[in-house]
Predicted model as a PDB file, atoms N, CA, C, CB and O in Angstrom, pLDDT in the B-factor column:
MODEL        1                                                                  
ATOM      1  N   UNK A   1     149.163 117.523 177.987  1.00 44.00           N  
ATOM      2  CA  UNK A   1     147.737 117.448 178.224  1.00 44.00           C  
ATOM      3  C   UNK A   1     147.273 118.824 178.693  1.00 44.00           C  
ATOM      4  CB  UNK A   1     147.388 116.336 179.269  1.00 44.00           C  
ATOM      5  O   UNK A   1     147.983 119.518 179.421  1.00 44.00           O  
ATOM      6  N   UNK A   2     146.442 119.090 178.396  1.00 43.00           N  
ATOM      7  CA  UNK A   2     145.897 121.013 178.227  1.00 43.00           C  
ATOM      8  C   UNK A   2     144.591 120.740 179.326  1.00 43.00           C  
ATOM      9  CB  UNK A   2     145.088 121.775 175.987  1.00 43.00           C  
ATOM     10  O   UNK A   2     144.246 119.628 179.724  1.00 43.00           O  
ATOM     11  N   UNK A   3     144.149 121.661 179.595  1.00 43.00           N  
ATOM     12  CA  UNK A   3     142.766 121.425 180.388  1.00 43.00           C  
ATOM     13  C   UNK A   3     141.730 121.207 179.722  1.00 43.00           C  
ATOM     14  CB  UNK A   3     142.348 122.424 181.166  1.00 43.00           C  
ATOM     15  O   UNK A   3     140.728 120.698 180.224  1.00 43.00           O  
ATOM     16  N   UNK A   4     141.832 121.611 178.320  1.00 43.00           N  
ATOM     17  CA  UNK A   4     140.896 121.535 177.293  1.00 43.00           C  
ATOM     18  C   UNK A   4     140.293 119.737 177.013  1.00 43.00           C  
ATOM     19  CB  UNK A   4     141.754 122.255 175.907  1.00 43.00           C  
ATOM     20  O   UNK A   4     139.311 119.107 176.620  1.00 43.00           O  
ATOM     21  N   UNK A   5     141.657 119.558 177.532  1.00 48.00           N  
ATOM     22  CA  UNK A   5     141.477 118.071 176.755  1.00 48.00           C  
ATOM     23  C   UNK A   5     140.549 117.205 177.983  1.00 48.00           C  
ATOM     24  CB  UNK A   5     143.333 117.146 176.364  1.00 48.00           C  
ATOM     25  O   UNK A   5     140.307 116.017 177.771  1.00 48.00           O  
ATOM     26  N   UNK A   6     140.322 117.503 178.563  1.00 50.00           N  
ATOM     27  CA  UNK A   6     139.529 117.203 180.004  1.00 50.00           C  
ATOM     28  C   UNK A   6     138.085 117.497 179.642  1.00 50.00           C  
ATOM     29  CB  UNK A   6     140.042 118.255 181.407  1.00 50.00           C  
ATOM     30  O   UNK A   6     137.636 118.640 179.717  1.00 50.00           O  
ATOM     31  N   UNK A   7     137.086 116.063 179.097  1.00 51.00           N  
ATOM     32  CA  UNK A   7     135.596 116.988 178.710  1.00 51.00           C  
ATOM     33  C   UNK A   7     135.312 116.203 179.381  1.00 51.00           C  
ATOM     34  CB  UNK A   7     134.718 117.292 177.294  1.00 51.00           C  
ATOM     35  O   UNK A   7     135.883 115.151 179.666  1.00 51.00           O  
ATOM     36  N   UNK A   8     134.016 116.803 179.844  1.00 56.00           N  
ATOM     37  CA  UNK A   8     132.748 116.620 180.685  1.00 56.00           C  
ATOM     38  C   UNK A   8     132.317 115.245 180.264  1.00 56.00           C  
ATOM     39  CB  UNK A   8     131.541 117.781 180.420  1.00 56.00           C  
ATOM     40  O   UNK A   8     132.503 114.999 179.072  1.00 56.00           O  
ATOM     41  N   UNK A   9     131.755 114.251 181.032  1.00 56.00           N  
ATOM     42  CA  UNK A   9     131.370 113.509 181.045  1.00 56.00           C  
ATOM     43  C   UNK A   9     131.883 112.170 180.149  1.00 56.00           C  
ATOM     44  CB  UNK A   9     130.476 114.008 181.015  1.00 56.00           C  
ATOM     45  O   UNK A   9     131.258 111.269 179.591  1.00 56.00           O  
ATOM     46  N   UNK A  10     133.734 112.561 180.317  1.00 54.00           N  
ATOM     47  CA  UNK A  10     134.882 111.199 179.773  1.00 54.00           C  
ATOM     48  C   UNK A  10     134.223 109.790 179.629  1.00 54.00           C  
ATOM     49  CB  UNK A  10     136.224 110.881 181.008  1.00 54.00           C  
ATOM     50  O   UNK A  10     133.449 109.133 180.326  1.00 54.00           O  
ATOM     51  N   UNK A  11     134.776 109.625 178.578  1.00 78.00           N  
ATOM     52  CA  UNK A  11     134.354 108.259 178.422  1.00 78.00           C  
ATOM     53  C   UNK A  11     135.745 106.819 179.015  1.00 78.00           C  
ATOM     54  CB  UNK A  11     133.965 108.242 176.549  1.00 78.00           C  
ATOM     55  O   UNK A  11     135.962 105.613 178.894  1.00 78.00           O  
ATOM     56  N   UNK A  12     136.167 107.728 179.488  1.00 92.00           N  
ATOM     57  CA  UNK A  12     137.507 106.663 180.238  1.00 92.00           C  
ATOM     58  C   UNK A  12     137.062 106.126 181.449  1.00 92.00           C  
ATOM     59  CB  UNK A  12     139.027 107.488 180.704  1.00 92.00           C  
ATOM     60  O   UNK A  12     136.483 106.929 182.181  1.00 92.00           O  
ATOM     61  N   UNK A  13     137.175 105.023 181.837  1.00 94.00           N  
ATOM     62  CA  UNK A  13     136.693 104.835 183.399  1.00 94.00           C  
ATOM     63  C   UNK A  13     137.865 105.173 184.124  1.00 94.00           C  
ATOM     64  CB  UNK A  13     136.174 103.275 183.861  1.00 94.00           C  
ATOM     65  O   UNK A  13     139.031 105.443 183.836  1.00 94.00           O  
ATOM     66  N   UNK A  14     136.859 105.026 185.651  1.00 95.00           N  
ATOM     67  CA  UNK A  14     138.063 105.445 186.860  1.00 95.00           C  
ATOM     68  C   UNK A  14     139.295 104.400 186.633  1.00 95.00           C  
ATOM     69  CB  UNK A  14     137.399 105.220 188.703  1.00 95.00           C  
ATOM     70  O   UNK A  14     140.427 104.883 186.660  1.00 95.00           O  
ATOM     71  N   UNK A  15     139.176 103.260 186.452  1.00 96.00           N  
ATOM     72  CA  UNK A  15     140.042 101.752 186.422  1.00 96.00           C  
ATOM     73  C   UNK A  15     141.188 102.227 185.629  1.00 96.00           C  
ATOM     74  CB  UNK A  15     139.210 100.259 185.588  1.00 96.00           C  
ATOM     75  O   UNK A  15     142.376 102.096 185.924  1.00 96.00           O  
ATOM     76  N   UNK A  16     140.639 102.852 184.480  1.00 97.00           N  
ATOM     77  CA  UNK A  16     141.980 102.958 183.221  1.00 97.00           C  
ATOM     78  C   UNK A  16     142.382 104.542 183.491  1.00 97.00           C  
ATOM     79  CB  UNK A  16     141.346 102.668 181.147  1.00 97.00           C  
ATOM     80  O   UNK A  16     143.428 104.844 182.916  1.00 97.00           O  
ATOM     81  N   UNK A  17     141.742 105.666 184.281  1.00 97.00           N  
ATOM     82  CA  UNK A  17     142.520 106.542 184.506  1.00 97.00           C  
ATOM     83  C   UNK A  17     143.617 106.185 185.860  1.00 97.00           C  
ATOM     84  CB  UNK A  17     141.630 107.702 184.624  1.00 97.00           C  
ATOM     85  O   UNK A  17     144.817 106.453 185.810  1.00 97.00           O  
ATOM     86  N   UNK A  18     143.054 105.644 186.852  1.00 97.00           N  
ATOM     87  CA  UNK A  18     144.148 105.361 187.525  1.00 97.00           C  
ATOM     88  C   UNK A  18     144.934 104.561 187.321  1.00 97.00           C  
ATOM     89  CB  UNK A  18     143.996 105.195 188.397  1.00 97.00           C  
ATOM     90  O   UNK A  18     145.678 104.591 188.302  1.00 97.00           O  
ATOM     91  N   UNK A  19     145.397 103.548 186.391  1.00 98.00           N  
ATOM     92  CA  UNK A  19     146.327 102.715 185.059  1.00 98.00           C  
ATOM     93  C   UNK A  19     147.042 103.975 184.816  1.00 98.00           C  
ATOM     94  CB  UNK A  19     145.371 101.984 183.403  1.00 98.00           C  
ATOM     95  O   UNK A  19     148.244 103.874 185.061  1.00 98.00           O  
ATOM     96  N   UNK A  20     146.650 105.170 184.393  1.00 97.00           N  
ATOM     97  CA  UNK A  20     147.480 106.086 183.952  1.00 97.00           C  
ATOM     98  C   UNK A  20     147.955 107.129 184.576  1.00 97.00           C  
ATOM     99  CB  UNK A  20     147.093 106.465 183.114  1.00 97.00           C  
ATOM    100  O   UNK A  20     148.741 107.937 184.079  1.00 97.00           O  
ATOM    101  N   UNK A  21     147.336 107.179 186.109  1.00 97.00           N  
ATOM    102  CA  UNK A  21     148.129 107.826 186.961  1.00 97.00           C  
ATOM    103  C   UNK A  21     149.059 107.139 187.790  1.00 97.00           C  
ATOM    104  CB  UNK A  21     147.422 108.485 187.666  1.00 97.00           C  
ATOM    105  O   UNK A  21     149.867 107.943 188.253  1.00 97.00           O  
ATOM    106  N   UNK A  22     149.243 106.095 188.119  1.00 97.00           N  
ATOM    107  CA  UNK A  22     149.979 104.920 188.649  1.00 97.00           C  
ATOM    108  C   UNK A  22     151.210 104.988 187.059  1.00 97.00           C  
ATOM    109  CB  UNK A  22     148.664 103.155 188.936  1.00 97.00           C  
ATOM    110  O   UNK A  22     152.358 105.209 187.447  1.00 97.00           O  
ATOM    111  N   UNK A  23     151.147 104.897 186.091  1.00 97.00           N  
ATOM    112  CA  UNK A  23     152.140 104.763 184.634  1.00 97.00           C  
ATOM    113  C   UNK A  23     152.894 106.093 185.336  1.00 97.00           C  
ATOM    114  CB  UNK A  23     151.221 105.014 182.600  1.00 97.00           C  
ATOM    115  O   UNK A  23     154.000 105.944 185.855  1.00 97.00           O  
ATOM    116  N   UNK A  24     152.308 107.244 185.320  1.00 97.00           N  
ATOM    117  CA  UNK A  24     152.826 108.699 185.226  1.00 97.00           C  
ATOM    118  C   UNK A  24     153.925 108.771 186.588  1.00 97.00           C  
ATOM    119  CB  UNK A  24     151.367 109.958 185.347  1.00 97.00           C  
ATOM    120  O   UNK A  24     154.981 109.391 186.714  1.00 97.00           O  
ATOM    121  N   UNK A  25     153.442 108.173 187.208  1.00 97.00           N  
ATOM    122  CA  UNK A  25     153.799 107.777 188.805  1.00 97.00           C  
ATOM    123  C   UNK A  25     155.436 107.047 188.384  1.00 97.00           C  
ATOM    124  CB  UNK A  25     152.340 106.335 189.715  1.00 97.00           C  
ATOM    125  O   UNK A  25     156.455 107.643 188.733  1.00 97.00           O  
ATOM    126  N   UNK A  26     155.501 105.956 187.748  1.00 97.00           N  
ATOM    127  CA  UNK A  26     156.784 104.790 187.654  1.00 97.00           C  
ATOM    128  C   UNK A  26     157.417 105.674 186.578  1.00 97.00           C  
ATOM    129  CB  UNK A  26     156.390 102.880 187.091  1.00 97.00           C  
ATOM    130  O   UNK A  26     158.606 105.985 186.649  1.00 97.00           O  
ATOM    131  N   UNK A  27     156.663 106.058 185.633  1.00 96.00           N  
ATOM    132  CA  UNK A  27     157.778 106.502 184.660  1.00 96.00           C  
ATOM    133  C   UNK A  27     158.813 107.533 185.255  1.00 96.00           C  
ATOM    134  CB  UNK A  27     157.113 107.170 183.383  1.00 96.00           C  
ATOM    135  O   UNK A  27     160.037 107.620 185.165  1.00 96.00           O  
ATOM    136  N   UNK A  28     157.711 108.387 185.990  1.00 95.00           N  
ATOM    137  CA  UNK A  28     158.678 109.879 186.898  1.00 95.00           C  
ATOM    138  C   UNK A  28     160.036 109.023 187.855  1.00 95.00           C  
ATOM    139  CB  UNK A  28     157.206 111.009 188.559  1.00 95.00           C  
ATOM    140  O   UNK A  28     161.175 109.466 188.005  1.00 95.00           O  
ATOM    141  N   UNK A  29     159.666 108.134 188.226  1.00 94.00           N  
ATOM    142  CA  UNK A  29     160.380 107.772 189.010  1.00 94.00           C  
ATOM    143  C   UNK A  29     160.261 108.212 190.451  1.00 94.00           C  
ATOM    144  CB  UNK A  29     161.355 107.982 188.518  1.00 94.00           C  
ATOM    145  O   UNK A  29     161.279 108.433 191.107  1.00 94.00           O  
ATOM    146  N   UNK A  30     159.039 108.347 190.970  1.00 90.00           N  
ATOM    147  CA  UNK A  30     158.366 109.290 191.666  1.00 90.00           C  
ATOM    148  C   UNK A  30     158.437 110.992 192.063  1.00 90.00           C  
ATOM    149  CB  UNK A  30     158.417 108.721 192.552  1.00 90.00           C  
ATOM    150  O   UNK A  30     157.817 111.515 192.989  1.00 90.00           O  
ATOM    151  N   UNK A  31     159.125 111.509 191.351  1.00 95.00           N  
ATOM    152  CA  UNK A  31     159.628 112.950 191.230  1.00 95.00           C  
ATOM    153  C   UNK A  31     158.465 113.643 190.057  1.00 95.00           C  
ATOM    154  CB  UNK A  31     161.479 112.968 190.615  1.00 95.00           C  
ATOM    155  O   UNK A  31     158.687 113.227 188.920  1.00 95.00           O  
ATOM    156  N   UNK A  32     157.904 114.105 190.103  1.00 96.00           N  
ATOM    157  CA  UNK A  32     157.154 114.762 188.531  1.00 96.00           C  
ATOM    158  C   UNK A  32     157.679 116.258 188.663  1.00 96.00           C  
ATOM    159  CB  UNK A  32     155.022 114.748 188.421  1.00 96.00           C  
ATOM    160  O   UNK A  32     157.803 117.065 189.584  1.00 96.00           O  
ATOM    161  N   UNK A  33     157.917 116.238 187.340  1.00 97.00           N  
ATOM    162  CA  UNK A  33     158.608 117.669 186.785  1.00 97.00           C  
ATOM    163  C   UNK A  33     156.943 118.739 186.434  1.00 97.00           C  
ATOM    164  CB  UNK A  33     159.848 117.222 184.839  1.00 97.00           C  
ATOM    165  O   UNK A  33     155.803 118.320 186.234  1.00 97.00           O  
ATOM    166  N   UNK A  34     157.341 119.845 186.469  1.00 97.00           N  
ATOM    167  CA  UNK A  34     155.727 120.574 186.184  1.00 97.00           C  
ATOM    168  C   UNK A  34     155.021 120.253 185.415  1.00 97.00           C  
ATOM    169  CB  UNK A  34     155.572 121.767 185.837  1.00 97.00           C  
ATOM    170  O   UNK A  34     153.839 120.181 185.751  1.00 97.00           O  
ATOM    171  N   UNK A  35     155.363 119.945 184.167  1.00 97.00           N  
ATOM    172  CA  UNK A  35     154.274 119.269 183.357  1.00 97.00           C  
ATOM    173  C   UNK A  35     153.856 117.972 183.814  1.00 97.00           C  
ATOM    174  CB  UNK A  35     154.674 119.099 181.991  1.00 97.00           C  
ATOM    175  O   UNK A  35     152.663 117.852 184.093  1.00 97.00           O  
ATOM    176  N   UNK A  36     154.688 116.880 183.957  1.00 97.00           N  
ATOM    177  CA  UNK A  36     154.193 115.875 184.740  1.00 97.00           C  
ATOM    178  C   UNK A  36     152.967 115.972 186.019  1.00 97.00           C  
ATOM    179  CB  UNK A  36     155.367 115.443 185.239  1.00 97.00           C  
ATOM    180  O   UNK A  36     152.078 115.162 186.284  1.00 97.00           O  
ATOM    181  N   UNK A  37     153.254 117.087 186.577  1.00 97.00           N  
ATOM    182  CA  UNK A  37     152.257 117.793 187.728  1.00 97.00           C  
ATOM    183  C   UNK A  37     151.259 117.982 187.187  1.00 97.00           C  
ATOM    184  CB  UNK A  37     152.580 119.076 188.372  1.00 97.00           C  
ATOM    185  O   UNK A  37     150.289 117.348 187.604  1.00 97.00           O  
ATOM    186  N   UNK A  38     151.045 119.035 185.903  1.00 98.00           N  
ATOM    187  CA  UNK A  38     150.108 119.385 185.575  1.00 98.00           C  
ATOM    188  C   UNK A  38     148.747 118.475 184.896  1.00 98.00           C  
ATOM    189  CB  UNK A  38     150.624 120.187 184.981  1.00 98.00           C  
ATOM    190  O   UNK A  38     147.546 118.740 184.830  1.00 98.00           O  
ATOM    191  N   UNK A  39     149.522 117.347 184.459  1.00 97.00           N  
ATOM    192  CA  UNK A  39     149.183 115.784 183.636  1.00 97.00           C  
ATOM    193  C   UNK A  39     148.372 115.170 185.009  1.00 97.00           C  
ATOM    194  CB  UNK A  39     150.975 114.568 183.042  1.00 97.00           C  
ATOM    195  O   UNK A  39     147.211 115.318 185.389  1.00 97.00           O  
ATOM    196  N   UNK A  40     149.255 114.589 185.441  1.00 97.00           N  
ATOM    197  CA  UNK A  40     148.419 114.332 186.978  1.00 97.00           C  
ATOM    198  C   UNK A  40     147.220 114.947 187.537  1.00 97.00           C  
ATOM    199  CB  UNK A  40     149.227 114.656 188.026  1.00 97.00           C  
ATOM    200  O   UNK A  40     146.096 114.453 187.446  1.00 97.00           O  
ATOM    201  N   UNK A  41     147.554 116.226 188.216  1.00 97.00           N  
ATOM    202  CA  UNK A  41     146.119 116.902 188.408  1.00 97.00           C  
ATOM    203  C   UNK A  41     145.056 116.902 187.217  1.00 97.00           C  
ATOM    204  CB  UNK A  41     146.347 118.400 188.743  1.00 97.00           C  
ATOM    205  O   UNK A  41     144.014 116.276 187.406  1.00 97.00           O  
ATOM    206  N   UNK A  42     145.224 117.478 186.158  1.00 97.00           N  
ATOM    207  CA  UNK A  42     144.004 116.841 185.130  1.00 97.00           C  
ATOM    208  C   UNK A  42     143.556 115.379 185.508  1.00 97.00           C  
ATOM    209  CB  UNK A  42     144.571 116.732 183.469  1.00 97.00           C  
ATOM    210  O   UNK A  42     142.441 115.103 185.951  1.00 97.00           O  
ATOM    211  N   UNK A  43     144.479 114.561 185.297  1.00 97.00           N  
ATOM    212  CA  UNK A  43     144.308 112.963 185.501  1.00 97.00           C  
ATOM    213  C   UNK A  43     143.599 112.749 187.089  1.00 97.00           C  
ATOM    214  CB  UNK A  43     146.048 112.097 185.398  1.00 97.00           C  
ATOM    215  O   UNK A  43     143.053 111.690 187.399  1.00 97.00           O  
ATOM    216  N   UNK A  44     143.691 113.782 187.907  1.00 97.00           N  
ATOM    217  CA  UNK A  44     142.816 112.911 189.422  1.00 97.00           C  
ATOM    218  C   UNK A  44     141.380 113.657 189.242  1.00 97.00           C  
ATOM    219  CB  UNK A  44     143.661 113.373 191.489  1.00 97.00           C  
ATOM    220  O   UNK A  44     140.380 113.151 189.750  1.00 97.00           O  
ATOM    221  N   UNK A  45     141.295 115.004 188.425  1.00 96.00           N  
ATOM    222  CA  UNK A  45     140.050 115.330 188.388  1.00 96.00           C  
ATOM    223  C   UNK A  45     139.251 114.601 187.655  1.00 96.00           C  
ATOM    224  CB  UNK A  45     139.930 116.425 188.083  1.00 96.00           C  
ATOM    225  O   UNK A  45     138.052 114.462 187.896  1.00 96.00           O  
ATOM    226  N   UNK A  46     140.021 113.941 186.446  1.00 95.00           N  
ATOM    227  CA  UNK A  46     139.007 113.544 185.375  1.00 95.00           C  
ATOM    228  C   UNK A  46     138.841 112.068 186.449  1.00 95.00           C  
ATOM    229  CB  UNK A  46     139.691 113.379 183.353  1.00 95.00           C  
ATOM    230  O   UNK A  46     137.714 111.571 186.452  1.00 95.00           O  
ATOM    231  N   UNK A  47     139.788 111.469 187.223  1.00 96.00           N  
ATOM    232  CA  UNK A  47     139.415 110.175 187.879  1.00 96.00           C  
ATOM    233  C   UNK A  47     138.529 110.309 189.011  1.00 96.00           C  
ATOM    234  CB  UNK A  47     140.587 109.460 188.337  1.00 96.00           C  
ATOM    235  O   UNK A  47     138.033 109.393 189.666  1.00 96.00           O  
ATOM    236  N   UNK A  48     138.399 111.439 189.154  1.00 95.00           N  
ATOM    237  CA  UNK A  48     137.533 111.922 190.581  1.00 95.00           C  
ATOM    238  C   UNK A  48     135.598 112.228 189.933  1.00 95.00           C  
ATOM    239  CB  UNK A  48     138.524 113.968 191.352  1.00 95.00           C  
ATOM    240  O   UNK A  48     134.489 112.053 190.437  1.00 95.00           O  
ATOM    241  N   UNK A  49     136.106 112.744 188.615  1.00 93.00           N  
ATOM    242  CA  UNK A  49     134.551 112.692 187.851  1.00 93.00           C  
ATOM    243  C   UNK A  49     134.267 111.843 187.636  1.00 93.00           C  
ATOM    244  CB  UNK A  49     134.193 113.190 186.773  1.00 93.00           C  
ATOM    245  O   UNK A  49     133.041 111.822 187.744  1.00 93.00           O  
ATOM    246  N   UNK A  50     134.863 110.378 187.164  1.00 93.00           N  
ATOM    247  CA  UNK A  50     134.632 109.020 186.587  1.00 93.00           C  
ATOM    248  C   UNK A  50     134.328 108.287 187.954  1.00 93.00           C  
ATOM    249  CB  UNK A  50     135.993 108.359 185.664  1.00 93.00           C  
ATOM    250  O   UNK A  50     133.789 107.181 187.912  1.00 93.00           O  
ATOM    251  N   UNK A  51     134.582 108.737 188.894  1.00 92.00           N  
ATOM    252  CA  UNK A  51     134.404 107.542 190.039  1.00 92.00           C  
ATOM    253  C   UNK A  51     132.592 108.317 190.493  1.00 92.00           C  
ATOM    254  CB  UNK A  51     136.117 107.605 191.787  1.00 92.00           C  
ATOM    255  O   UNK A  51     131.744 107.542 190.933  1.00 92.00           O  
ATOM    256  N   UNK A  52     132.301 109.578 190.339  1.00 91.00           N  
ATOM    257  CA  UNK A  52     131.270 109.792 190.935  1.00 91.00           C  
ATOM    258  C   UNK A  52     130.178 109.376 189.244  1.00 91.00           C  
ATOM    259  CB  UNK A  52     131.341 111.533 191.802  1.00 91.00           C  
ATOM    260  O   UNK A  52     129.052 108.887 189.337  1.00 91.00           O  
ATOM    261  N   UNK A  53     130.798 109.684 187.962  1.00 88.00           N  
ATOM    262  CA  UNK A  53     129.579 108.967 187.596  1.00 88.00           C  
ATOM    263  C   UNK A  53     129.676 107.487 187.908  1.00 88.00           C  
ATOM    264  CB  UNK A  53     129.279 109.159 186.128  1.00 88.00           C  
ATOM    265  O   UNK A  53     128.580 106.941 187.779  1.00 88.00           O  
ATOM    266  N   UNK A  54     130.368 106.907 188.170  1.00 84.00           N  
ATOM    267  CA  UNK A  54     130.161 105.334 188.360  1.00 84.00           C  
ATOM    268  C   UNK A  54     129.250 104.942 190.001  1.00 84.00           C  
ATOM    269  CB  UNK A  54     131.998 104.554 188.368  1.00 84.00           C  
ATOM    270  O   UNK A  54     128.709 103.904 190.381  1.00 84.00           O  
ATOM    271  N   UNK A  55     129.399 106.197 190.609  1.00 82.00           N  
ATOM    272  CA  UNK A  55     128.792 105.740 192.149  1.00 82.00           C  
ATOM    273  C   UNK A  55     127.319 106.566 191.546  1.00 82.00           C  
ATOM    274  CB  UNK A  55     129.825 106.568 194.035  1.00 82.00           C  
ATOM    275  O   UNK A  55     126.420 105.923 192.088  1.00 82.00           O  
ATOM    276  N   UNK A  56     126.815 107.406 190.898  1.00 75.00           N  
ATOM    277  CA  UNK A  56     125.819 107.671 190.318  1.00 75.00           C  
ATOM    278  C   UNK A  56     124.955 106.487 189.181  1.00 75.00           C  
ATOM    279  CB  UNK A  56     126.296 108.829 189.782  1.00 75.00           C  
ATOM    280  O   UNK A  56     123.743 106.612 189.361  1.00 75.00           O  
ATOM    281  N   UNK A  57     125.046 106.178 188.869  1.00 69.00           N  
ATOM    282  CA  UNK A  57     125.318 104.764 187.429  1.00 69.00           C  
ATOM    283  C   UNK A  57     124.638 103.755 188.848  1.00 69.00           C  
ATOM    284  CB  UNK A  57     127.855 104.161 186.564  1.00 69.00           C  
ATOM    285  O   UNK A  57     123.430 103.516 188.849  1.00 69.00           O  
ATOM    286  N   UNK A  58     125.368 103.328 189.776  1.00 67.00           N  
ATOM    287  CA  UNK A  58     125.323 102.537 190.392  1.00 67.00           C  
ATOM    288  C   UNK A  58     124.396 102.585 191.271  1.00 67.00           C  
ATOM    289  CB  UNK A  58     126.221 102.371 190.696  1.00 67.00           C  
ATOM    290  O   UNK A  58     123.970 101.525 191.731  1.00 67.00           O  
ATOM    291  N   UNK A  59     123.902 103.761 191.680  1.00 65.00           N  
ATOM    292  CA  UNK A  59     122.509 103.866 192.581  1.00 65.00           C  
ATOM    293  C   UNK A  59     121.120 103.495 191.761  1.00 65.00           C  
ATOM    294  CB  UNK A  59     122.324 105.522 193.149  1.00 65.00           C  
ATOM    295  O   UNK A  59     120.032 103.542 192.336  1.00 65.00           O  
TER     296      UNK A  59                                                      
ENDMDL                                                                          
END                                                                             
């Protein structure tokens, strides 16, 4: 996963990105190797953008 692949205004919700940071989590076996790291951090920003449009959405 590249940073590229991270666009503005995802159409994934917070629900199914954290499904896939919790997956990234069991598969590692809780250890993540650097790319695994790097997968993750993309994955909490893009879940950290999806939770504020949803608290935006929601006002």
């Amino acid at each position: 996963m590249s940073p590229d692949s991270v666009a503005p205004g995802s159409v994934r919700s917070a629900a199914e990105l954290n499904e896939q940071i919790r997956s990234l989590w069991l598969r590692s076996g809780g250890s993540l190797s650097d790319q695994e790291r790097a997968e993750y951090a993309l994955l909490v920003v893009e879940w950290a953008a999806a939770i504020r449009g949803e608290v935006v959405e929601a006002a």
